[in-house]
C-alpha positions in Angstrom: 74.7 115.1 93.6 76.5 114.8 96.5 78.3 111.9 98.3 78.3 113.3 102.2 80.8 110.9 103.5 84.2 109.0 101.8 87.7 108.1 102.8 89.7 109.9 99.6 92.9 108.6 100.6 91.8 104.9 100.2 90.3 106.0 97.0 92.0 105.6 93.5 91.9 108.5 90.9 89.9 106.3 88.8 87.6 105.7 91.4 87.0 110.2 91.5 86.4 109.7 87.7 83.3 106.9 88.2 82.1 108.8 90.9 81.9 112.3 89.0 80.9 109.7 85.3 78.2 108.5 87.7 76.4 112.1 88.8 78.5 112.8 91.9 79.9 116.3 91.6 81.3 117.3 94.7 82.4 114.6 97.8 83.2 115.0 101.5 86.1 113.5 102.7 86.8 112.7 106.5 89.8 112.0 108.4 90.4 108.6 109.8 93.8 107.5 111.3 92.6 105.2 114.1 96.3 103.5 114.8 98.3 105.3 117.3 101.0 107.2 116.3 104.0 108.3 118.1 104.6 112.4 116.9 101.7 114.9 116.0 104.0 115.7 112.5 102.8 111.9 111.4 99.1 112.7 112.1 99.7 116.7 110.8 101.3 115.3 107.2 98.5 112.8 106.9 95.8 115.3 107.2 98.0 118.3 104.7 98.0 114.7 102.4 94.5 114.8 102.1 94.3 118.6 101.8 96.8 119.0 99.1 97.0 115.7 97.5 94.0 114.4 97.8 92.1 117.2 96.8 94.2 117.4 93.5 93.6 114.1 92.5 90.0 114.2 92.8 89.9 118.2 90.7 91.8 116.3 87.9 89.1 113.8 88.0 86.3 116.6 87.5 85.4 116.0 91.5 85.3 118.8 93.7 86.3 117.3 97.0 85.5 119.4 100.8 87.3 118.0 103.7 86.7 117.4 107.0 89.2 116.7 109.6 89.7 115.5 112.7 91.5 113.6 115.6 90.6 110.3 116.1 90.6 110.1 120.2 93.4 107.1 119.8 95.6 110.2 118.8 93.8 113.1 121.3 97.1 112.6 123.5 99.9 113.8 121.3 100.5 117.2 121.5 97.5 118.8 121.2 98.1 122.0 121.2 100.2 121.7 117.9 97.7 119.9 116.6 94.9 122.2 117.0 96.8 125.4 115.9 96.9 124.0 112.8 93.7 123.2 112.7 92.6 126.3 113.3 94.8 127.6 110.6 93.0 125.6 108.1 89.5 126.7 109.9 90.2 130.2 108.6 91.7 129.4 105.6 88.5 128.2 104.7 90.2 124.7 103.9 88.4 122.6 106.3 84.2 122.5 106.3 83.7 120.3 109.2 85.9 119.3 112.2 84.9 115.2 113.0 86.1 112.5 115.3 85.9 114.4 118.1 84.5 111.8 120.6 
């Protein structure tokens, strides 16, 4: 089973464990930093958080997270093009399986 859409960073590692106890093998995490921020490294080290950490927690928990990132349009005005080279980084890395918050 597959839950399409979660926030893992507002998630606890015991809440990976019920998910996986309860059928739920693999998750989809998106993105979501909707306060504005003042430097693109704040919004870049949240989203490598949920790529490294995130992602951890939830394998240790038997969870196989995918994540999907994005740039909430609060944010679209910081630097993008620092932004989006490393997003496109993680695009062929194969890290990423969806781009969201694009509007």
């Amino acid at each position: 089973m597959i839950d399409t859409h979660m926030h893992a960073d507002a998630r606890s590692g015991e809440d990976f464990g019920e998910m996986f106890n309860a059928g739920i093998d693999t998750a989809i995490t998106c993105s979501y930093y909707p306060y504005r921020i003042p430097h693109e490294m704040i919004l870049l080290n949240h989203l490598n958080r949920i790529l490294e950490l995130d992602t951890k927690r939830a394998r240790e928990h038997g969870l196989d997270l995918k994540v999907a990132l994005g740039i909430h349009p609060t944010n679209s005005n910081i630097n993008p093009e620092e932004i989006f080279k490393q997003l496109y980084q993680w695009i062929e890395s194969n890290q990423i399986i969806a781009i969201g918050e694009i509007g």
